[in-house]
mmJSON file of the N, C-alpha and C atoms, coordinates in Angstrom:
{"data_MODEL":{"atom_site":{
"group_PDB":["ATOM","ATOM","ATOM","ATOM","ATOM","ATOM","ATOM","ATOM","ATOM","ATOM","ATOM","ATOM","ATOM","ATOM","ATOM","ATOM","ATOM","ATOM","ATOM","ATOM","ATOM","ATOM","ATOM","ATOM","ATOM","ATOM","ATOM","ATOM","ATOM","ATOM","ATOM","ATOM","ATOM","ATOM","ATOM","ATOM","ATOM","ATOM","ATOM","ATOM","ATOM","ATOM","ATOM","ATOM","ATOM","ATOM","ATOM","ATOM","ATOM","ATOM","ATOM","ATOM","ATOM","ATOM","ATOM","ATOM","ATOM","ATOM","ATOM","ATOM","ATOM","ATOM","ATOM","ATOM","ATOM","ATOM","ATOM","ATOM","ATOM","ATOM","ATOM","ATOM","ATOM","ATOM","ATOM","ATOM","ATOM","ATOM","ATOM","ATOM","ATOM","ATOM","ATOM","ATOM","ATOM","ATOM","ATOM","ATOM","ATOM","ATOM","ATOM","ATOM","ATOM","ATOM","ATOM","ATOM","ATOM","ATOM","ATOM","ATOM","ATOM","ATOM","ATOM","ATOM","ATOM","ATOM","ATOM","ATOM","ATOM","ATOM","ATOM","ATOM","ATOM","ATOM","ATOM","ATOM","ATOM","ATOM","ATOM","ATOM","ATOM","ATOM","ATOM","ATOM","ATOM","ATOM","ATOM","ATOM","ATOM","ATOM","ATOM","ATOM","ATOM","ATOM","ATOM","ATOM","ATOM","ATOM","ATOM","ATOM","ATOM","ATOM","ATOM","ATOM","ATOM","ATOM","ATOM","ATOM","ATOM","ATOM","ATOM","ATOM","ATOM","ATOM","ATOM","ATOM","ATOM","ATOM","ATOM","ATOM","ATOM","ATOM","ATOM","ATOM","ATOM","ATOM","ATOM","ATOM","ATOM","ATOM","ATOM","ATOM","ATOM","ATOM","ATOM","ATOM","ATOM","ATOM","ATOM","ATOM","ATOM","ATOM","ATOM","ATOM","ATOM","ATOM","ATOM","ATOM","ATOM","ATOM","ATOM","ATOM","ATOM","ATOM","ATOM","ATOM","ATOM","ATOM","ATOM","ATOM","ATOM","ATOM","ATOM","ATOM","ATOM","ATOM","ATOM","ATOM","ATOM","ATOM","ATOM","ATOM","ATOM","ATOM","ATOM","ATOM","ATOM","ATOM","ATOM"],
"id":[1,2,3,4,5,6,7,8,9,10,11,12,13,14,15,16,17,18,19,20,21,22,23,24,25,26,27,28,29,30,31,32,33,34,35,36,37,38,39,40,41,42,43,44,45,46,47,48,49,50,51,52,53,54,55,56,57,58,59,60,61,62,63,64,65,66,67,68,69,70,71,72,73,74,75,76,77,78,79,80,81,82,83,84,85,86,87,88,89,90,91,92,93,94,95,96,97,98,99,100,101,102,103,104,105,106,107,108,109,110,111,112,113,114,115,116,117,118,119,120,121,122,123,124,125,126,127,128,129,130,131,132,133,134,135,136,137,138,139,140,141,142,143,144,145,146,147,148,149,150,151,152,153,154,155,156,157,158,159,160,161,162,163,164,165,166,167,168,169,170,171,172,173,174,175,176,177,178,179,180,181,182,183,184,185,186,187,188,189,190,191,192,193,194,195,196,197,198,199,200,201,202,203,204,205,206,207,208,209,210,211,212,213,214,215,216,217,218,219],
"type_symbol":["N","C","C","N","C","C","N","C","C","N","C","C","N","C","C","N","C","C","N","C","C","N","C","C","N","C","C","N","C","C","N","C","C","N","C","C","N","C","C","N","C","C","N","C","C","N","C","C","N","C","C","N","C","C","N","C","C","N","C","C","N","C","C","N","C","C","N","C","C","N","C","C","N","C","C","N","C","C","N","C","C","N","C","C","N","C","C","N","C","C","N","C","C","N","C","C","N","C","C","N","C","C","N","C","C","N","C","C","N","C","C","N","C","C","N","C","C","N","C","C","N","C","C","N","C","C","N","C","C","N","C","C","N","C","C","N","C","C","N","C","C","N","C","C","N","C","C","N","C","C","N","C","C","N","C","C","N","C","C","N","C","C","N","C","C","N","C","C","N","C","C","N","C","C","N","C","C","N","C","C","N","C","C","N","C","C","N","C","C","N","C","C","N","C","C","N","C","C","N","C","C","N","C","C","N","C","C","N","C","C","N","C","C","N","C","C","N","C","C"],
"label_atom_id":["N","CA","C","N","CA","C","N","CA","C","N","CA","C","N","CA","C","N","CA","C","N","CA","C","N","CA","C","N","CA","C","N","CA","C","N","CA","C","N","CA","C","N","CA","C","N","CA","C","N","CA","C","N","CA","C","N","CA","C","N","CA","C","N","CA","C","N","CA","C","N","CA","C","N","CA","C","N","CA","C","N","CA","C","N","CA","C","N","CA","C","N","CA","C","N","CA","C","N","CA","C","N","CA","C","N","CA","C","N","CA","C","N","CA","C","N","CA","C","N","CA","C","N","CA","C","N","CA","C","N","CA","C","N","CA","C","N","CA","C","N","CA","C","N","CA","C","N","CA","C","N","CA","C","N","CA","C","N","CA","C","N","CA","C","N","CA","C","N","CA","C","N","CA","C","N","CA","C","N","CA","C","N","CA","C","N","CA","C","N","CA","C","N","CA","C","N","CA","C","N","CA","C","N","CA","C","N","CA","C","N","CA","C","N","CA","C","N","CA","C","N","CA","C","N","CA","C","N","CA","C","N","CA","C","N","CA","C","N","CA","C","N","CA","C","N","CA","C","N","CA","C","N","CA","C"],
"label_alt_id":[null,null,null,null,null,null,null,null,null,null,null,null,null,null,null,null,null,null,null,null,null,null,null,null,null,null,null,null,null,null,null,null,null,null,null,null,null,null,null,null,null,null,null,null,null,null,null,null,null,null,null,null,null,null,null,null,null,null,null,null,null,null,null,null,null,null,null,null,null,null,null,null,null,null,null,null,null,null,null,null,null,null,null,null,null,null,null,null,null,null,null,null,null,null,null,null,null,null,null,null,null,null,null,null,null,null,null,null,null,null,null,null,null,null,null,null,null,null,null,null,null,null,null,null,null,null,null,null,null,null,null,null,null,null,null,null,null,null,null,null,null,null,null,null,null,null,null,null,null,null,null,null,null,null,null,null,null,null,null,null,null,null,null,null,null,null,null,null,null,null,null,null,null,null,null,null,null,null,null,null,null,null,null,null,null,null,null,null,null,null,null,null,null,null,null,null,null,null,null,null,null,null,null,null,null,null,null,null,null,null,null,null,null,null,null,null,null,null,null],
"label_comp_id":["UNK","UNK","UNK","UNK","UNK","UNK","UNK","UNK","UNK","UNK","UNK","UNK","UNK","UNK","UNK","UNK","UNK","UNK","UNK","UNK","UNK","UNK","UNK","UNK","UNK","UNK","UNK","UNK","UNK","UNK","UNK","UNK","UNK","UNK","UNK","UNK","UNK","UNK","UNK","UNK","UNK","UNK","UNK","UNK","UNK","UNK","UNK","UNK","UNK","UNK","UNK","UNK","UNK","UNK","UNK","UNK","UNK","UNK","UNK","UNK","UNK","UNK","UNK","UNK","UNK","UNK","UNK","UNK","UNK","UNK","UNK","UNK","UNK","UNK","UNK","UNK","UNK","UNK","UNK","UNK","UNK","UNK","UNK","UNK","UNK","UNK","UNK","UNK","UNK","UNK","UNK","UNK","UNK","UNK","UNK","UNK","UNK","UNK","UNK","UNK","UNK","UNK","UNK","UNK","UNK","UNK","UNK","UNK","UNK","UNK","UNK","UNK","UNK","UNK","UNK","UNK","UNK","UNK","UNK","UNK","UNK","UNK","UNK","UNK","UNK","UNK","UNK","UNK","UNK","UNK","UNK","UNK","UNK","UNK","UNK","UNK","UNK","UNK","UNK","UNK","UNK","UNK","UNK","UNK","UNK","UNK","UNK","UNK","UNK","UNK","UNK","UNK","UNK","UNK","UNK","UNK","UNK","UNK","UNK","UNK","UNK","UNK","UNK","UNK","UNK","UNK","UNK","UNK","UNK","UNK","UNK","UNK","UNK","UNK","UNK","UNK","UNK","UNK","UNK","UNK","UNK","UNK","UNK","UNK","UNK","UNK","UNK","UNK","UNK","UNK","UNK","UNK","UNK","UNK","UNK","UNK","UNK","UNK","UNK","UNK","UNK","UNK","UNK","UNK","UNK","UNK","UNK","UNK","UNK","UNK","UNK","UNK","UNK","UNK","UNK","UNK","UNK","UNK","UNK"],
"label_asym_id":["A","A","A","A","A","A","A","A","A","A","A","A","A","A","A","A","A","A","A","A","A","A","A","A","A","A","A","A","A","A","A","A","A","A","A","A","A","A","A","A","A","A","A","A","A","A","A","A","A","A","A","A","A","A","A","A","A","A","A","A","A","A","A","A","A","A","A","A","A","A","A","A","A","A","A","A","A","A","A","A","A","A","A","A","A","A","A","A","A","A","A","A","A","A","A","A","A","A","A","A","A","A","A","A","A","A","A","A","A","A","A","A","A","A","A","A","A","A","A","A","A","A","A","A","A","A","A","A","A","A","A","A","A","A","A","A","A","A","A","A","A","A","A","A","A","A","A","A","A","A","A","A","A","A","A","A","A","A","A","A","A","A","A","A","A","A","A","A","A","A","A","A","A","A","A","A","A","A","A","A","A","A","A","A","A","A","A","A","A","A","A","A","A","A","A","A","A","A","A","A","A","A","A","A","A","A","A","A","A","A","A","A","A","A","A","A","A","A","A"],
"label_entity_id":["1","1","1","1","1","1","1","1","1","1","1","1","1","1","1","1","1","1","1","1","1","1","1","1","1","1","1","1","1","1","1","1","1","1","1","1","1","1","1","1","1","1","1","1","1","1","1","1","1","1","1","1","1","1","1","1","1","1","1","1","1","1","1","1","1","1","1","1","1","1","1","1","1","1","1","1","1","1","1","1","1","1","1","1","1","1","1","1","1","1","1","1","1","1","1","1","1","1","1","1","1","1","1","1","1","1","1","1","1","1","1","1","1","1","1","1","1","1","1","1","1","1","1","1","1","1","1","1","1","1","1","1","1","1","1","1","1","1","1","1","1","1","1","1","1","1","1","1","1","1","1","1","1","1","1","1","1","1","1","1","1","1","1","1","1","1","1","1","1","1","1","1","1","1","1","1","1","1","1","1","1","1","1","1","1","1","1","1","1","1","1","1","1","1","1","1","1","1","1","1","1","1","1","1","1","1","1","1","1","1","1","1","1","1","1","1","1","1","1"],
"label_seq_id":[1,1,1,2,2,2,3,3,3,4,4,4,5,5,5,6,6,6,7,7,7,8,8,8,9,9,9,10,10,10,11,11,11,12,12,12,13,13,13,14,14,14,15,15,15,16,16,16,17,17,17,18,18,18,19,19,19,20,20,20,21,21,21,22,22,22,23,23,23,24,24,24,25,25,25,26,26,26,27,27,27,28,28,28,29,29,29,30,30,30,31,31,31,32,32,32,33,33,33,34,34,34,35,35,35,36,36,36,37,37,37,38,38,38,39,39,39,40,40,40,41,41,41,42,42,42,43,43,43,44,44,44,45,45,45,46,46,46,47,47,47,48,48,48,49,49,49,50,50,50,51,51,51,52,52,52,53,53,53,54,54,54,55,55,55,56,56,56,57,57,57,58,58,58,59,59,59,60,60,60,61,61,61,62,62,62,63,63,63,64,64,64,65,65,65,66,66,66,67,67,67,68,68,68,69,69,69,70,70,70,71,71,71,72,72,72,73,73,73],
"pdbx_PDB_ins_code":[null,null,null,null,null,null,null,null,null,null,null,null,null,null,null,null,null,null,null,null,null,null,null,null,null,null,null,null,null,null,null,null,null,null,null,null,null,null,null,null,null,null,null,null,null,null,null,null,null,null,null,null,null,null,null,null,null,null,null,null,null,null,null,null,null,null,null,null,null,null,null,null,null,null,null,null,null,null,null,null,null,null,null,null,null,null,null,null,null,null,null,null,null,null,null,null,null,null,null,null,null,null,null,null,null,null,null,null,null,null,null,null,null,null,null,null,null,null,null,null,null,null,null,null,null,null,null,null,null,null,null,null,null,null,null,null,null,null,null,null,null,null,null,null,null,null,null,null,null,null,null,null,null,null,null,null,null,null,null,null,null,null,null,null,null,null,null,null,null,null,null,null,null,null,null,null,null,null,null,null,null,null,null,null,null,null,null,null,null,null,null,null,null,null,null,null,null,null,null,null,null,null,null,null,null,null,null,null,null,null,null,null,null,null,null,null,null,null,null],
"Cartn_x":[0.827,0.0,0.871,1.604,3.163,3.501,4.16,5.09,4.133,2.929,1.787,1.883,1.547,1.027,2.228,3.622,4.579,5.272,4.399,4.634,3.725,2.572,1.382,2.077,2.9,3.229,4.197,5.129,6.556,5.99,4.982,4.324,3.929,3.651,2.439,3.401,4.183,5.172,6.286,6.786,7.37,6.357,5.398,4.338,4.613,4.366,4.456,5.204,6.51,7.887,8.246,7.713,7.971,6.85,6.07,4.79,5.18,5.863,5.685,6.68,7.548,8.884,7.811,7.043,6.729,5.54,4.54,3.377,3.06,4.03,4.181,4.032,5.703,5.69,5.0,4.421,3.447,2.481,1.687,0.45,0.905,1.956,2.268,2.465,2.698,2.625,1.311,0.564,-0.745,-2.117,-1.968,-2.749,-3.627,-4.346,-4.962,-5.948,-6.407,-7.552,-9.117,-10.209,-11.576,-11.605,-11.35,-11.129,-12.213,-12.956,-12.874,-12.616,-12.632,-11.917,-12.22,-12.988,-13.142,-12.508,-12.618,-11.666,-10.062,-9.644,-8.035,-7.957,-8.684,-8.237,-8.268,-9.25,-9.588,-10.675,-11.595,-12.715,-13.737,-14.881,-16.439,-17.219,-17.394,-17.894,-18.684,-19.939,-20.65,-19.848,-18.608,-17.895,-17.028,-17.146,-16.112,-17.049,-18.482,-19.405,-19.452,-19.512,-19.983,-18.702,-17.577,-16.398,-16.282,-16.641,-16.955,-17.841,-19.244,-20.509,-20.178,-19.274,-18.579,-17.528,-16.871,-16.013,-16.53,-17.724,-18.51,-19.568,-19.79,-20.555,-19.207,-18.509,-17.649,-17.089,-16.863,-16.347,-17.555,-18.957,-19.914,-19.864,-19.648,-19.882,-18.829,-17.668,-16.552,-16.628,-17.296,-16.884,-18.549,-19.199,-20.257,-19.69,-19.146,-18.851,-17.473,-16.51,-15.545,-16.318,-17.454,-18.139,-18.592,-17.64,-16.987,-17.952,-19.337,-20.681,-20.577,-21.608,-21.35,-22.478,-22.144,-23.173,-24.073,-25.173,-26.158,-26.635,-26.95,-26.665,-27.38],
"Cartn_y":[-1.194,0.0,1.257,1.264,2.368,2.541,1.817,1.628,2.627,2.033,2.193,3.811,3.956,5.681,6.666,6.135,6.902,7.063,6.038,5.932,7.068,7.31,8.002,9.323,9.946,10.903,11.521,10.403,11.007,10.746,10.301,10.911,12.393,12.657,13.789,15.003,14.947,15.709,15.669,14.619,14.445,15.387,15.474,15.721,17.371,17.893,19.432,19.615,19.023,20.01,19.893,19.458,19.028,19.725,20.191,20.567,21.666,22.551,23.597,23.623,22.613,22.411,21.305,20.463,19.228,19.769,19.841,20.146,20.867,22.062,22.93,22.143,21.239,20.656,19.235,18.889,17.52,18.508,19.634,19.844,20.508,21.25,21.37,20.111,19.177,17.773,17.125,17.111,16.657,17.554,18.514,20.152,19.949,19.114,19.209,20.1,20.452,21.676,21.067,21.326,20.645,19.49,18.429,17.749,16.175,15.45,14.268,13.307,12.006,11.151,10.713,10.63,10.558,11.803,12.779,14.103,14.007,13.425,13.252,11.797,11.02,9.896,9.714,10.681,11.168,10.262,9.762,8.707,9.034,8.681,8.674,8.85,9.603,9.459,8.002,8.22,6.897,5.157,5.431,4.235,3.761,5.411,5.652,4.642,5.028,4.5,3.416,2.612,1.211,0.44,0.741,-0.045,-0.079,1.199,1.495,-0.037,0.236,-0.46,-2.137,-2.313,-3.636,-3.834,-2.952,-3.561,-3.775,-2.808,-2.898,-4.463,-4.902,-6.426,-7.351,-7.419,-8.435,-8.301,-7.54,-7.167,-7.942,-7.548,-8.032,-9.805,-9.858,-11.303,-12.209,-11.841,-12.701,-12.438,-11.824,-11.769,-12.399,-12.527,-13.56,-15.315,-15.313,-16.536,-16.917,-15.959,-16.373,-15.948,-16.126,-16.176,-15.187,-14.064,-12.887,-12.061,-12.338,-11.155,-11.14,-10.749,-10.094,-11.557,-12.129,-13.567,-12.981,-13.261,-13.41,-13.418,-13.071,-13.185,-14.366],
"Cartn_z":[0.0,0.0,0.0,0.866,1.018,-0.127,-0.785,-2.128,-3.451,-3.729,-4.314,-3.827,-2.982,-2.679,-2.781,-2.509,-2.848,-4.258,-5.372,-6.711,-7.367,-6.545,-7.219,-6.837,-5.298,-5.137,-5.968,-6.21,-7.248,-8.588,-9.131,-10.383,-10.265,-9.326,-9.124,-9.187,-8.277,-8.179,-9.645,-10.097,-11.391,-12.543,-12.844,-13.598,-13.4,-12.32,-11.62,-12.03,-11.692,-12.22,-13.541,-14.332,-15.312,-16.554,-15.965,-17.206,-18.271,-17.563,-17.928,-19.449,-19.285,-20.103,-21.172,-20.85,-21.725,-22.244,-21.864,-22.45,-23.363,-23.538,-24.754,-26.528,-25.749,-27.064,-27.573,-26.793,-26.87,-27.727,-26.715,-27.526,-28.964,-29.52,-30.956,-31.721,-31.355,-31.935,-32.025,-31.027,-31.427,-31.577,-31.706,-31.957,-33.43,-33.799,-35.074,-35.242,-33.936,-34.255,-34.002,-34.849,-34.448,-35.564,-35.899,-36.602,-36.03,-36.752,-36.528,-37.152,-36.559,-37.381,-39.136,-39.419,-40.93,-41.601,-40.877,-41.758,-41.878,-40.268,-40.097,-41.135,-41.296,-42.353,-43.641,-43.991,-45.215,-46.041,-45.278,-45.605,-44.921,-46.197,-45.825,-44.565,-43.745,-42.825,-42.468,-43.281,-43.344,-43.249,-44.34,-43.822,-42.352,-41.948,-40.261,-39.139,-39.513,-38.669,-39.195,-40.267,-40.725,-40.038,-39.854,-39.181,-38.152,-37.426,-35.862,-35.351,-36.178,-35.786,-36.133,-37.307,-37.386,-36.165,-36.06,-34.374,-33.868,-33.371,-32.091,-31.907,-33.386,-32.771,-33.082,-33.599,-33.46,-32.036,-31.542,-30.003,-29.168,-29.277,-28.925,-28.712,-29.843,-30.382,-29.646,-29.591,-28.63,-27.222,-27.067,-25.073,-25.059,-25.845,-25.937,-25.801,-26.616,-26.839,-25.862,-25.546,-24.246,-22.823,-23.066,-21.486,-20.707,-20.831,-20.33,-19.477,-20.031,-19.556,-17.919,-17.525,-16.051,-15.854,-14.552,-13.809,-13.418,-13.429,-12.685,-10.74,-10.34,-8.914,-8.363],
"occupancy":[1.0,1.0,1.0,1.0,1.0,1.0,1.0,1.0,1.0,1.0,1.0,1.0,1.0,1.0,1.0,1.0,1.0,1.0,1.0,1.0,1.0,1.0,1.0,1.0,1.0,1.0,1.0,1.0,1.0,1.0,1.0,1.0,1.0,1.0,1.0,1.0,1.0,1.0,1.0,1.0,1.0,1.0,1.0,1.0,1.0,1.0,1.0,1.0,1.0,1.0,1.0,1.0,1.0,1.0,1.0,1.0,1.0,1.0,1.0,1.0,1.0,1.0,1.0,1.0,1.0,1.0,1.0,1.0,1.0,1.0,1.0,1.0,1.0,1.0,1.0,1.0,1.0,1.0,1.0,1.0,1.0,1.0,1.0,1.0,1.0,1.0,1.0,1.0,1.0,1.0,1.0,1.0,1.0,1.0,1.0,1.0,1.0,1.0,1.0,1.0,1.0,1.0,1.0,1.0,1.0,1.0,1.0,1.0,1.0,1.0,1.0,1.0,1.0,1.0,1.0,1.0,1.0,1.0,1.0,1.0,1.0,1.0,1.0,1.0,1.0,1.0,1.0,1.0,1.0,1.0,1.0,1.0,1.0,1.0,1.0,1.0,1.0,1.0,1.0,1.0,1.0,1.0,1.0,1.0,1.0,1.0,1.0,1.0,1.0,1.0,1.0,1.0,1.0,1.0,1.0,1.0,1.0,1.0,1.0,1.0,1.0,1.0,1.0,1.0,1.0,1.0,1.0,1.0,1.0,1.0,1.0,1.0,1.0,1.0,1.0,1.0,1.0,1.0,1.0,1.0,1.0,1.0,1.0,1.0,1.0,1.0,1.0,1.0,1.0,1.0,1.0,1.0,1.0,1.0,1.0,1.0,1.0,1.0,1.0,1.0,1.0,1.0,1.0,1.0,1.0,1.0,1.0,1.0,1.0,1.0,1.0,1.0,1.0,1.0,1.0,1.0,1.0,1.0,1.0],
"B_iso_or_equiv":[0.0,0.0,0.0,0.0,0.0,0.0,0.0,0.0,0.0,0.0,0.0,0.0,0.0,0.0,0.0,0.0,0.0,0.0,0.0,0.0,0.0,0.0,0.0,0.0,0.0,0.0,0.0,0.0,0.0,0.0,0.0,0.0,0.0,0.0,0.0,0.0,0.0,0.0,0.0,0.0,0.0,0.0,0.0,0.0,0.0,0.0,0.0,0.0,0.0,0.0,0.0,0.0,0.0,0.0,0.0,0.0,0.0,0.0,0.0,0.0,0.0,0.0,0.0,0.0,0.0,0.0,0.0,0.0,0.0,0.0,0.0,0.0,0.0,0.0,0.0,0.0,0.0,0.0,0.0,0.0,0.0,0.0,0.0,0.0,0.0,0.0,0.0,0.0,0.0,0.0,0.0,0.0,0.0,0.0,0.0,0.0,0.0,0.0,0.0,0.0,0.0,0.0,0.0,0.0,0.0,0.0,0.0,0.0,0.0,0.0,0.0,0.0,0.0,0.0,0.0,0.0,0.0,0.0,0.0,0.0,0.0,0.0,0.0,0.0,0.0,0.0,0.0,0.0,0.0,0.0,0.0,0.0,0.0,0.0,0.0,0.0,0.0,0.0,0.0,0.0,0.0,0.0,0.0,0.0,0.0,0.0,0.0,0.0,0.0,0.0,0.0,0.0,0.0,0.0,0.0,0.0,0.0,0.0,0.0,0.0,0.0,0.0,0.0,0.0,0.0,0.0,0.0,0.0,0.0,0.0,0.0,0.0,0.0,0.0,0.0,0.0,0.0,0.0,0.0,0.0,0.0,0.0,0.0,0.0,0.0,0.0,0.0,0.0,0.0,0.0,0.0,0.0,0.0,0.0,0.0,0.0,0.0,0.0,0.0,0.0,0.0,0.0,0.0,0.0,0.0,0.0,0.0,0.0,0.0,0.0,0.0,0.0,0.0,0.0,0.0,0.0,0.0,0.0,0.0],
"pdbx_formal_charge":[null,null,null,null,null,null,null,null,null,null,null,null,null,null,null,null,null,null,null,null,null,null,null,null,null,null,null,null,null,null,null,null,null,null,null,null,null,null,null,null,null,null,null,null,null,null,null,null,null,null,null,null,null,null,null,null,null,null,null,null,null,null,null,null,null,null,null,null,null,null,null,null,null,null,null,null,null,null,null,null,null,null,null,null,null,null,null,null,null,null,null,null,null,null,null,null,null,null,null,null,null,null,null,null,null,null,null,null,null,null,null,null,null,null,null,null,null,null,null,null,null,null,null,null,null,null,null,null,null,null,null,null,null,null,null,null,null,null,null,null,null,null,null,null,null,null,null,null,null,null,null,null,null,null,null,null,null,null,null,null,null,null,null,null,null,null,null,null,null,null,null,null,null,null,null,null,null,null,null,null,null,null,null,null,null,null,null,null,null,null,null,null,null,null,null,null,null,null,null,null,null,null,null,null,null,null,null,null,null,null,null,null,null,null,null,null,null,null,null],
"auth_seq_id":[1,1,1,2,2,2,3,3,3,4,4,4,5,5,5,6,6,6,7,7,7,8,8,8,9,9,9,10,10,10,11,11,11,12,12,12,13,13,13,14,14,14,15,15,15,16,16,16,17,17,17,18,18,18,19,19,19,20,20,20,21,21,21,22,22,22,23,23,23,24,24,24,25,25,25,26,26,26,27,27,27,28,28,28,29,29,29,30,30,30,31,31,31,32,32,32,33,33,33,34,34,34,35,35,35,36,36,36,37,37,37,38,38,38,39,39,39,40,40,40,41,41,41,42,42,42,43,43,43,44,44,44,45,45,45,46,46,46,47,47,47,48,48,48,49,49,49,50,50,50,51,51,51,52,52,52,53,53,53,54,54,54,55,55,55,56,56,56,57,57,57,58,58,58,59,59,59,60,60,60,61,61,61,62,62,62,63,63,63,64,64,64,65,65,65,66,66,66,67,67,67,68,68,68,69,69,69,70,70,70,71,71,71,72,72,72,73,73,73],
"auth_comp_id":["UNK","UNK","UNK","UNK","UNK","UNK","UNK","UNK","UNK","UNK","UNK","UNK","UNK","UNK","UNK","UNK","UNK","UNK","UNK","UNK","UNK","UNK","UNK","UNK","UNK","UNK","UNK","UNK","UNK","UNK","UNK","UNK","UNK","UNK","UNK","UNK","UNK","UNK","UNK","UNK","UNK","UNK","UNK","UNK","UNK","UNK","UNK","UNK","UNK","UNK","UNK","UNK","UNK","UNK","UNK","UNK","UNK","UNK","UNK","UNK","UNK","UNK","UNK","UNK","UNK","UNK","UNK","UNK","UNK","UNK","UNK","UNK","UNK","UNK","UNK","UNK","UNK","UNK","UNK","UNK","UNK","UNK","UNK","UNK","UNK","UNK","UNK","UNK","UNK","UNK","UNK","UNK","UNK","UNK","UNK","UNK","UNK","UNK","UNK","UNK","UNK","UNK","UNK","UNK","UNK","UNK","UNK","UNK","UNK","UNK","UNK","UNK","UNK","UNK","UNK","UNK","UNK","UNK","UNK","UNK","UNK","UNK","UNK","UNK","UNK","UNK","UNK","UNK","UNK","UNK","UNK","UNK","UNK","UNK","UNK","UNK","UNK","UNK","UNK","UNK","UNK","UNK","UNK","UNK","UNK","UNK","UNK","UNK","UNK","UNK","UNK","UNK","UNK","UNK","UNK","UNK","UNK","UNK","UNK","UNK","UNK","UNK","UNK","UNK","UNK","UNK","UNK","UNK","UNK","UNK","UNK","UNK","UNK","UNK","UNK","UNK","UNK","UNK","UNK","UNK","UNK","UNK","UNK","UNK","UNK","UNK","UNK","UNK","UNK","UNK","UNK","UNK","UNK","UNK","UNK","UNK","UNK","UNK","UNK","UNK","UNK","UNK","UNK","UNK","UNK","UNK","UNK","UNK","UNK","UNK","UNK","UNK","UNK","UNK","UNK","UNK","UNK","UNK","UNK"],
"auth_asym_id":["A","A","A","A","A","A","A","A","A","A","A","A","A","A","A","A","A","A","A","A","A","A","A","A","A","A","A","A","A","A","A","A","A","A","A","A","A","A","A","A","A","A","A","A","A","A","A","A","A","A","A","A","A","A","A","A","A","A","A","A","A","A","A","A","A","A","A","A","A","A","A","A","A","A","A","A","A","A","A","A","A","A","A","A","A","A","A","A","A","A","A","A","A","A","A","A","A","A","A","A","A","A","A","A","A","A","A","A","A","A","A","A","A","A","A","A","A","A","A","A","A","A","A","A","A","A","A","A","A","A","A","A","A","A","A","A","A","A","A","A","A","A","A","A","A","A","A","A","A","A","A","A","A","A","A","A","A","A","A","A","A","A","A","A","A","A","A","A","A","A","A","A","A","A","A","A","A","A","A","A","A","A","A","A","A","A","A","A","A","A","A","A","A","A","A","A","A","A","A","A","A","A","A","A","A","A","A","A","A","A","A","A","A","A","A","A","A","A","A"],
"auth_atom_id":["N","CA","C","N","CA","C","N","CA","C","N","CA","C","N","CA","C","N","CA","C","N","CA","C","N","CA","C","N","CA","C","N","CA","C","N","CA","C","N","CA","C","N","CA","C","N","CA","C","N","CA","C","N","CA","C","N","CA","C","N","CA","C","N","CA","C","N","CA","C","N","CA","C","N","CA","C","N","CA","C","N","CA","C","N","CA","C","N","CA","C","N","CA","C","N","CA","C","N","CA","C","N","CA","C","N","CA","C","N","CA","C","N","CA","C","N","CA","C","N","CA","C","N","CA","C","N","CA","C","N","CA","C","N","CA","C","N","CA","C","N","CA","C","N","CA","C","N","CA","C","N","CA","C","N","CA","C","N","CA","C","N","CA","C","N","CA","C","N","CA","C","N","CA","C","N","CA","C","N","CA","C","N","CA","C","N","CA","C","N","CA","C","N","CA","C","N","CA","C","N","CA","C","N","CA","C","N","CA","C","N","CA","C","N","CA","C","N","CA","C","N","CA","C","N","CA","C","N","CA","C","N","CA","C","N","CA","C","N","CA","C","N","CA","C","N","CA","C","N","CA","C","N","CA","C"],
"pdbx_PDB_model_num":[1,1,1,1,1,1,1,1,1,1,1,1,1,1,1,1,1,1,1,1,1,1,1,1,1,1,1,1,1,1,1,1,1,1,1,1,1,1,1,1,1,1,1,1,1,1,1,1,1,1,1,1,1,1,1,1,1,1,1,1,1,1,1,1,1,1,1,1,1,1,1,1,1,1,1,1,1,1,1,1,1,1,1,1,1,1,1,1,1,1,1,1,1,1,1,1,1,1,1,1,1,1,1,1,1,1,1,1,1,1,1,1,1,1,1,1,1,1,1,1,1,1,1,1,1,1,1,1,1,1,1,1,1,1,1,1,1,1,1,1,1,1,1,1,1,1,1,1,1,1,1,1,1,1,1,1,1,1,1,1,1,1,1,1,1,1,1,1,1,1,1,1,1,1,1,1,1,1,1,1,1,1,1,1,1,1,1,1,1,1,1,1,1,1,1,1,1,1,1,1,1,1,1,1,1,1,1,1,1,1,1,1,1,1,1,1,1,1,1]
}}}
């Protein structure tokens, strides 16, 4: 529990002293502006969602079949 809470502190503190120097240049690197994803990829909206909605039941479909759902009480 010790170990754990003094990892979260020297993040916390690491993070503080450190922002003012890092964050600048992270956000000029990932700064695209109002953009969504079919615009940053350069494809169909309509197809953004048809692949989305295809992950989303194949995702469905295996934690179906590996058991995974929440039991019953």
């Amino acid at each position: 529990m010790i170990p754990g809470l003094l990892g979260f502190l020297t993040g916390a503190v690491l993070y503080g002293l450190t922002y003012q120097q890092v964050f600048p240049k992270i956000s000029a690197i990932a700064n695209y502006g109002n953009v969504v994803l079919p615009d940053l990829w350069h494809i169909n909206p309509y197809l953004a969602v048809l692949v989305f909605t295809i992950m989303a039941l194949v995702l469905f479909y295996l934690i179906d079949r590996a058991g995974l759902q929440r039991k019953k009480k």
